[in-house]
C-alpha positions in Angstrom: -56.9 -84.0 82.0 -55.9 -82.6 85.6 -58.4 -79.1 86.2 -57.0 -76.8 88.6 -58.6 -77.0 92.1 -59.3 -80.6 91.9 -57.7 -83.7 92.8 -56.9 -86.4 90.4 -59.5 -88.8 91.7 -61.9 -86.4 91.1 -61.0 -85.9 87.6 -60.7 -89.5 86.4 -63.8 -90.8 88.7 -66.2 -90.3 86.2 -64.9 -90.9 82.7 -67.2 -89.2 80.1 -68.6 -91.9 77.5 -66.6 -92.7 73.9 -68.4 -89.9 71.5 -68.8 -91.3 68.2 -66.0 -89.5 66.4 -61.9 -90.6 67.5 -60.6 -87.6 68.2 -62.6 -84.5 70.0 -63.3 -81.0 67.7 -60.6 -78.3 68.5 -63.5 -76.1 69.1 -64.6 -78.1 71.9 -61.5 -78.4 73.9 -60.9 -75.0 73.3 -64.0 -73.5 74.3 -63.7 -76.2 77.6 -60.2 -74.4 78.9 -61.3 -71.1 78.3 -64.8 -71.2 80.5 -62.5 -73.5 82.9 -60.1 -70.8 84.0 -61.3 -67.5 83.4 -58.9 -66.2 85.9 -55.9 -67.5 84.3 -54.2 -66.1 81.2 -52.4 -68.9 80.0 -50.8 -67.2 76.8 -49.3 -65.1 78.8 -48.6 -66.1 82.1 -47.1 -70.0 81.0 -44.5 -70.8 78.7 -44.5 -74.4 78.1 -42.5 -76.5 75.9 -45.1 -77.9 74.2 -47.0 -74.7 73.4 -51.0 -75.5 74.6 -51.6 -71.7 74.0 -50.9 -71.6 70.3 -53.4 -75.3 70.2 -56.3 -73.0 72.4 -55.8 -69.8 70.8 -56.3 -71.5 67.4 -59.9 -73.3 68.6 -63.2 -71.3 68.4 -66.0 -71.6 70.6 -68.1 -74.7 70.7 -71.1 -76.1 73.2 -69.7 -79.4 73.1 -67.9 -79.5 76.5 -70.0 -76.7 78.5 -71.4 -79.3 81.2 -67.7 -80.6 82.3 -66.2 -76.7 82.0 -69.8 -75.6 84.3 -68.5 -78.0 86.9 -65.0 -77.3 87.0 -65.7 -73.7 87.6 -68.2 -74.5 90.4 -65.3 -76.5 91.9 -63.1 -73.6 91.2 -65.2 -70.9 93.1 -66.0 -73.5 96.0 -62.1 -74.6 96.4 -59.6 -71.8 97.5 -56.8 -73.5 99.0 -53.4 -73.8 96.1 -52.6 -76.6 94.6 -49.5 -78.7 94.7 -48.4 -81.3 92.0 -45.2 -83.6 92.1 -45.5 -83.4 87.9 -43.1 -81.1 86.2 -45.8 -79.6 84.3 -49.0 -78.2 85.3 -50.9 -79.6 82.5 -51.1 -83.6 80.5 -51.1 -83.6 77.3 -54.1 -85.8 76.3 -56.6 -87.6 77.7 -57.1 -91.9 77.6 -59.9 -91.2 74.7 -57.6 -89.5 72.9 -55.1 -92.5 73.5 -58.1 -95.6 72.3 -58.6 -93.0 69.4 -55.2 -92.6 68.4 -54.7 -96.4 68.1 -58.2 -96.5 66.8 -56.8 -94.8 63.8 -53.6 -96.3 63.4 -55.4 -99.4 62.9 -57.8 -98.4 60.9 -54.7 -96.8 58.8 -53.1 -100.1 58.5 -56.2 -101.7 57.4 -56.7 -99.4 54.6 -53.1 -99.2 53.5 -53.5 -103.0 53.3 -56.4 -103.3 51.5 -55.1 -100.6 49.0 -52.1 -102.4 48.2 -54.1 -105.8 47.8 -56.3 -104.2 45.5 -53.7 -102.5 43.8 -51.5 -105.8 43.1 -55.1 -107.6 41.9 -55.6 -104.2 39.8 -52.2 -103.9 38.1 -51.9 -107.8 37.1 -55.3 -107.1 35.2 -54.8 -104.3 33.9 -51.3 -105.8 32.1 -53.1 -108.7 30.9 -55.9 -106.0 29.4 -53.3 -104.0 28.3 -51.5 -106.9 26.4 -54.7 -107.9 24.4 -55.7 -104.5 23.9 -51.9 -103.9 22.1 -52.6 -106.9 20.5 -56.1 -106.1 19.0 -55.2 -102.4 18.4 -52.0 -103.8 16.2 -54.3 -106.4 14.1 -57.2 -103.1 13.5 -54.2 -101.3 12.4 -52.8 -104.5 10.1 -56.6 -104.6 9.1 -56.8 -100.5 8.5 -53.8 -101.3 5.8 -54.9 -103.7 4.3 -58.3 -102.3 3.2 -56.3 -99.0 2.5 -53.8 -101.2 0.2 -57.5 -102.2 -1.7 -58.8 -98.9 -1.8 -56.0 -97.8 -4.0 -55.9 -101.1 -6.1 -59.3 -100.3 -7.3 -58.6 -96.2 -7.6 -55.5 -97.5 -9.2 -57.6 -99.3 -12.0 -60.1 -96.7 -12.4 -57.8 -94.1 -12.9 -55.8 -96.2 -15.3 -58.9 -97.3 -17.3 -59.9 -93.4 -17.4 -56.6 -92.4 -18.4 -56.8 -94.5 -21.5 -60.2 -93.3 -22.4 -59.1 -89.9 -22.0 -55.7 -90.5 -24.1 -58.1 -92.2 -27.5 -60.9 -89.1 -27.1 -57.9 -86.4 -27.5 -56.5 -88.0 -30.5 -59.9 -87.9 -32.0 -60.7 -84.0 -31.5 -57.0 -83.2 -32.5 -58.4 -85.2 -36.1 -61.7 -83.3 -36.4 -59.5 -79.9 -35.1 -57.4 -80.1 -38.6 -60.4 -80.7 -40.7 -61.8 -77.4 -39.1 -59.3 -75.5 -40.2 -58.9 -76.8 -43.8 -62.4 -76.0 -44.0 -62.0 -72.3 -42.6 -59.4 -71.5 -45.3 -61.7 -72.5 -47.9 -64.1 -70.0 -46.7 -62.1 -66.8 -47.7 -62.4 -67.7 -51.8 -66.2 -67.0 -51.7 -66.0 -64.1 -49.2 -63.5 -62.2 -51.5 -65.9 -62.6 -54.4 -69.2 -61.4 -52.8 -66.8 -58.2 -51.6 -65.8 -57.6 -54.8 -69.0 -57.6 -56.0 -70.2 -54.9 -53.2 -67.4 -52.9 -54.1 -68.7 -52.9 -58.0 -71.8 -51.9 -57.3 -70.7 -49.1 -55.4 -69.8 -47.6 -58.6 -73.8 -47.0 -59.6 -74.8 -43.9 -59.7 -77.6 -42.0 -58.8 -81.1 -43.6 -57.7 -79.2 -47.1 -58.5 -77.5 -47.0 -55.5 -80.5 -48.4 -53.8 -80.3 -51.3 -51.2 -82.4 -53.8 -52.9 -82.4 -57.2 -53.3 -79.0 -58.4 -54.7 -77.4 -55.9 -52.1 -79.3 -57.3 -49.5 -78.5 -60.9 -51.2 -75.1 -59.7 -50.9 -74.3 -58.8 -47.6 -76.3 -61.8 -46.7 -73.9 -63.6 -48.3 -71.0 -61.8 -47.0 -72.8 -62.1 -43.2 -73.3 -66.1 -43.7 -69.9 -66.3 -44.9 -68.6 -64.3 -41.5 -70.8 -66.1 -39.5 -69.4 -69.6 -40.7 -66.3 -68.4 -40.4 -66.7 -67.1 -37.0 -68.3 -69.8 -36.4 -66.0 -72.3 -37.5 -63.2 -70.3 -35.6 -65.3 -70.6 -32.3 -65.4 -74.1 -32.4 -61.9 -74.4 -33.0 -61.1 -72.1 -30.2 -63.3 -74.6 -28.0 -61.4 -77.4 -29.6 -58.1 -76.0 -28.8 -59.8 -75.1 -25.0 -60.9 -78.9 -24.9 -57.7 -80.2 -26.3 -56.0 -78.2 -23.7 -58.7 -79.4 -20.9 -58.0 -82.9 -21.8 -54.6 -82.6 -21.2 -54.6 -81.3 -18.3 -57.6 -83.8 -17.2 -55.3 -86.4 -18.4 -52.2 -84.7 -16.4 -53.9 -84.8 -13.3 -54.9 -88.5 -13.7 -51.2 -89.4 -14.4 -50.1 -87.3 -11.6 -52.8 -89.0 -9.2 -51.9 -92.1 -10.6 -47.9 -91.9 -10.0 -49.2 -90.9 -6.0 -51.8 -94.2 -5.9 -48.3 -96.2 -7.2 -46.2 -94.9 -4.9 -48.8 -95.0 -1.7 -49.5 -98.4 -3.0 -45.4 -99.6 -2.5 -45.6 -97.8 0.9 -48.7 -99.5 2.0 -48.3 -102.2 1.1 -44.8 -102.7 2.7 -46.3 -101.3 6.0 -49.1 -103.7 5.7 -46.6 -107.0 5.6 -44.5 -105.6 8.4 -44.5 -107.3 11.9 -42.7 -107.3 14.9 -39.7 -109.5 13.8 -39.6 -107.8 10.6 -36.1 -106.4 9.6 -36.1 -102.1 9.6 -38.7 -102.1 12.8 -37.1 -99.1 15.2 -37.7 -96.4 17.1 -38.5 -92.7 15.9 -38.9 -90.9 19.0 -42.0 -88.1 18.5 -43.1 -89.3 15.1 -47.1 -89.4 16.6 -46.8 -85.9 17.3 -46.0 -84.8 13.6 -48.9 -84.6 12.1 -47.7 -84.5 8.0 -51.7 -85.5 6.7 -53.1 -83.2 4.8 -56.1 -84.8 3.6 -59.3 -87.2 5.4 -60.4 -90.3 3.6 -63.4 -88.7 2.5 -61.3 -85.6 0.9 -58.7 -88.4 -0.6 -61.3 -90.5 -1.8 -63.3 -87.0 -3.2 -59.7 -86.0 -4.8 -59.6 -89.1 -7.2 -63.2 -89.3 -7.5 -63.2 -85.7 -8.5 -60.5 -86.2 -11.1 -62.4 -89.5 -13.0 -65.5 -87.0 -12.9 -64.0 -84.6 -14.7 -61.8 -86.6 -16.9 -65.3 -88.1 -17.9 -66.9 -84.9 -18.2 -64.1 -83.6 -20.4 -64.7 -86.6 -22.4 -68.2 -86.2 -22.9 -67.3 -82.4 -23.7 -64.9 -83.5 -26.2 -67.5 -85.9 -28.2 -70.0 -83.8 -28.1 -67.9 -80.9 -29.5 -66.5 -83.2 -32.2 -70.1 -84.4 -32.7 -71.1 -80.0 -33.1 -68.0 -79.3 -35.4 -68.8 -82.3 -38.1 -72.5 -80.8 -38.0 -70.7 -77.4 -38.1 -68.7 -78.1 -41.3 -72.0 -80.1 -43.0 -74.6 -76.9 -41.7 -72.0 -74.0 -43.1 -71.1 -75.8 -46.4 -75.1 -75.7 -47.2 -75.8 -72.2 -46.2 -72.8 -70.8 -47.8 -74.2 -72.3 -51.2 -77.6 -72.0 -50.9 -76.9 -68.1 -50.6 -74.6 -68.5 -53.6 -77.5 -69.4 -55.7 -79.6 -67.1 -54.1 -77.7 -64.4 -55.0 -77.7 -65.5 -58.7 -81.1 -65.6 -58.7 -81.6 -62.0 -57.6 -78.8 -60.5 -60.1 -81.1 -62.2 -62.7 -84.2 -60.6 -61.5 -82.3 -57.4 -60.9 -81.3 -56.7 -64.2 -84.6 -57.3 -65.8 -86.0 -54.8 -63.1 -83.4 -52.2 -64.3 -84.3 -52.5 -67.7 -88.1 -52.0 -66.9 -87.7 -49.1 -65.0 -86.8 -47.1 -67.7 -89.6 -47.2 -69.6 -91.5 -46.6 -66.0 -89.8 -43.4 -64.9 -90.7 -42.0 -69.0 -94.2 -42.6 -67.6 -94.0 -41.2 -63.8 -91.8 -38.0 -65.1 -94.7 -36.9 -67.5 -97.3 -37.3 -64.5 -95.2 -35.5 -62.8 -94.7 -32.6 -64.8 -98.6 -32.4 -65.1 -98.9 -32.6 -61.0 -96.0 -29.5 -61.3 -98.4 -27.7 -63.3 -101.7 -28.3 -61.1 -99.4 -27.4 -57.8 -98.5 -24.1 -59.2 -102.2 -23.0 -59.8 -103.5 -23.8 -57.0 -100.5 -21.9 -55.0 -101.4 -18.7 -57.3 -105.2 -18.8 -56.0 -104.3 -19.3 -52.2 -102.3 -15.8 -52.7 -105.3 -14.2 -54.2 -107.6 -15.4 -51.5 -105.4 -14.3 -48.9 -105.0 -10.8 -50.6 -108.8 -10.6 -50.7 -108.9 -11.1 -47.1 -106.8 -8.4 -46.1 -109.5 -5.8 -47.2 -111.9 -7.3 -44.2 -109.5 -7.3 -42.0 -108.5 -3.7 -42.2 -112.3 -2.7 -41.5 -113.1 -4.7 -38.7 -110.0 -3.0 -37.3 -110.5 0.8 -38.4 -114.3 0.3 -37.5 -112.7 -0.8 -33.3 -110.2 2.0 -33.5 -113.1 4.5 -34.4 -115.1 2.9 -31.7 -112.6 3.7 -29.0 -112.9 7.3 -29.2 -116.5 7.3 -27.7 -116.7 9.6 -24.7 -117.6 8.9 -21.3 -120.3 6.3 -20.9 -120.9 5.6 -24.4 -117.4 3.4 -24.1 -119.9 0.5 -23.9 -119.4 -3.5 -24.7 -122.5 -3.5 -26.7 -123.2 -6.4 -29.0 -121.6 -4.3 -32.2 -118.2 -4.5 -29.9 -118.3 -7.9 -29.5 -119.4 -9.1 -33.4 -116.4 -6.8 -34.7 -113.9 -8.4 -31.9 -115.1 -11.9 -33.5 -115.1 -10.6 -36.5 -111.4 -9.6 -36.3 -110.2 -12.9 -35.0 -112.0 -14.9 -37.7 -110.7 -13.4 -40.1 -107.1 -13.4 -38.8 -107.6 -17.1 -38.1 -108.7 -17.6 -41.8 -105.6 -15.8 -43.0 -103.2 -17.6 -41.3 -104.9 -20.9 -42.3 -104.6 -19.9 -46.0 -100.9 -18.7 -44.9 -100.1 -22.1 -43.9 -101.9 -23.9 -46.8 -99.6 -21.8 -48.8 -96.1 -23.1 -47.4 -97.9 -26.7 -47.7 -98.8 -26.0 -51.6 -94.9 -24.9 -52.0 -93.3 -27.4 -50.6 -95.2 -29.9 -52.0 -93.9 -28.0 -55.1 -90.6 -28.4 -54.5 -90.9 -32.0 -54.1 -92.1 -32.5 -57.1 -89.8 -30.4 -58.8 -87.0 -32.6 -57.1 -88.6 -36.0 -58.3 -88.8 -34.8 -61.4 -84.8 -34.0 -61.4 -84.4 -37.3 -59.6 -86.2 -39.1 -62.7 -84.3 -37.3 -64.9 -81.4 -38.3 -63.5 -82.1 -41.9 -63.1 -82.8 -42.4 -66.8 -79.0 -41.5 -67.1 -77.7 -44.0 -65.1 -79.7 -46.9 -65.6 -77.6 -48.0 -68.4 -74.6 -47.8 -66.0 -76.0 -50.3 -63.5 -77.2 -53.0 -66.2 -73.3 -52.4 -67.1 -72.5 -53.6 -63.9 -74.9 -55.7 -63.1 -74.1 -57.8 -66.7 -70.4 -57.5 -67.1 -68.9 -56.7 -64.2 -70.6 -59.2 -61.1 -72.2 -62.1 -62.8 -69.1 -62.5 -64.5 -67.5 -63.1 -61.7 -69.8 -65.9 -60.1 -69.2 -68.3 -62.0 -66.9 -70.7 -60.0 -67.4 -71.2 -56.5 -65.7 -74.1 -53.9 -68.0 -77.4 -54.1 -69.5 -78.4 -51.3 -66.8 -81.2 -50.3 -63.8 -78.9 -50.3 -66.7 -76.5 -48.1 -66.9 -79.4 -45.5 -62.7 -80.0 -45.1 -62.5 -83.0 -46.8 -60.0 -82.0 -49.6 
């Protein structure tokens, strides 16, 4: 570049050495011009067509080109005659290192651009031939995908179908034992109405033989086993009717899974014969986008394996409960006439108590009379004792109300004071326990006066419950369901 001052021999004379880098930092140049002429203002003062103040302005300083701008401005001082060019401008444009760069880099462009393209040719022909096996091996895993997929649901296919059967055989079963049940729980009410009946007779006792004793409590027992059969037996055919409707719907899902694993199957299976010159192979545009699963092989797998589990659990539910009602109808046959004869057993013993009792109560009602007697007396002397206690009372009292109308000093708590305060509340305390004996001696008085009108009574109505006892309930026990027709089977 031409400096101003200096001739062009002096400028190209010494030509600075090639830096390592093609083309000089802006900073550089920039920071050159501005410490070469720091009394021109070329953004101002020039107007050239191809704009150097906008490229200077731009730069920023930089201590790369101080040495040449130091000289130039030493030349500048020491030169003060003008200078006269025959150019048309007063400045070049770059310098010859800027030309050997320029082509520098244009070469090493075209070098790059080269190698780049080779590359890419060598890159691309790979990367079809990769992408052709890869298509390949990606369709035969997919080919391989179905065909496992086909197996997998040719073996759910027969489990379900094997289950399904199973399940089909254990229903008609329960729906056997289910009528039994009921045949059995209408024999039930026969026995229940008679042991009622017979609660309601001996209702009709009177008196002290309305007691709970042992044919009552044979009786209810009776009526309670008969209830708890029955409620029994009506449990167990709710659970049937539960189970029967658990099997069915066990066995629903299973056809309804199997229909699925058929049709999946036919689809499948067709997908897994198809090939690229089968017939029907086209184009649907944005299918991989629609995602229509609903369900991972582990959660499709679970599904099936969830329905055979509980197809066999309602199985094994179902015999069991068949297994519990047969038990049931054997169990509730037993009780219900073991308690039959137990009841028997206890109207025998009850009447033969009944008719002993009367000569027992003759006995008890004379010892009680005699007891009524003796209870009386003794209530008499209580009263006499407490009337005899009165008389000390009222002295120990008049004897401190005399005492009070000392004068003065002689007010004293002397030893006499103190005995007749004692002596006043001992004897208080001992009439009030005599008091209390008293109500004690009375109502055990009145007690015995009402057990003697309860035996009384009760010799009058004995004959009324051997009446009832005899005639009236044992009578009525003598036909009862036999065992077999107790356990369903007629």
């Amino acid at each position: 570049m031409e400096l101003l001052g200096s001739t062009l021999a002096a400028t190209y004379a010494h030509p600075r050495p090639t830096p390592a880098s093609f083309l000089p930092a802006i900073s550089a140049m920039a920071s050159s011009y501005r410490d070469c002429f720091p009394h021109c203002n070329l953004t101002r003062s020039l107007s050239l067509p191809w704009g150097p103040s906008t490229y200077y302005k731009a730069a920023s300083n930089s201590p790369a080109l101080d040495p040449y701008c130091t000289r130039s401005q030493r030349v500048s001082e020491s030169t003060t005659l003008p200078f006269v060019s025959n150019r048309t401008t007063l400045f070049t444009r770059y310098t010859p290192d800027d030309w050997y760069r320029s082509n520098l880099t244009n070469f090493q462009e075209s070098n790059t651009s080269r190698h780049n393209s080779e590359r890419l040719r060598i890159d691309t022909s790979r990367l079809m031939q990769d992408k052709y096996q890869q298509t390949r091996k990606t369709q035969a895993d997919s080919t391989q995908n179905l065909g496992e997929r086909v197996n997998d649901i040719g073996f759910w296919k027969s489990e379900i179908t094997h289950e399904l059967d199973a399940m089909i055989g254990e229903t008609n079963e329960l729906t056997d034992i289910k009528k039994k049940l009921e045949r059995a729980l209408m024999e039930t009410e026969a026995p229940l109405q008679v042991a009622r009946e017979c609660l309601f007779h001996r209702e009709k006792r009177m008196g002290i033989d309305l007691v709970h004793d042992e044919v009552e409590t044979e009786l209810l027992m009776e009526v309670d086993i008969i209830l708890c059969c029955q409620e029994r037996m009506k449990l167990h055919l709710d659970k049937a009717i539960a189970q029967l409707a658990a099997n069915r719907a066990s066995q629903h899902e299973l056809e309804k899974d199997l229909s699925d694993k058929q049709a999946a199957y036919r689809i499948d299976d067709k997908c897994h014969h198809l090939r690229n010159t089968s017939d029907g192979v086209s184009y649907f545009r944005g299918v991989e986008r629609v995602d229509a699963t609903v369900s991972v092989p582990e959660s499709w797998a679970k599904l099936t394996d969830d329905n055979i589990l509980r197809s066999q659990s309602e199985r094994a539910a179902s015999a069991k409960l068949r297994d519990d009602v047969q038990n049931l109808l054997v169990v509730t046959a037993n009780e219900m006439w073991n308690q039959f004869n137990k009841v028997n057993l206890a109207f025998s013993s009850r009447i033969a108590e009944t008719a002993d009792a009367k000569n027992k109560i003759q006995i008890h009602l004379s010892k009680t009379l005699q007891e009524i007697f003796q209870t009386e007396m003794t209530i008499e002397s209580i009263k006499k004792a407490i009337k005899d206690k009165s008389a000390f009372l009222k002295v120990a009292q008049t004897r401190l109300d005399e005492r009070t109308r000392r004068p003065n000093i002689e007010l004293c708590r002397d030893m006499a004071q103190l005995r007749l305060v004692n002596e006043v509340y001992e004897v208080d305390d001992t009439i009030q326990t005599l008091q209390q004996r008293l109500r004690d001696a009375e109502d055990t008085l009145q007690s015995l006066v009402h057990s003697k009108a309860t035996l009384e009574h009760d010799l009058a109505v004995k004959a009324n419950s051997l009446y009832i006892d005899q005639e009236k309930c044992v009578s009525m026990r003598r036909s009862f369901p036999s065992a077999r027709r107790l356990a369903g089977f007629c």
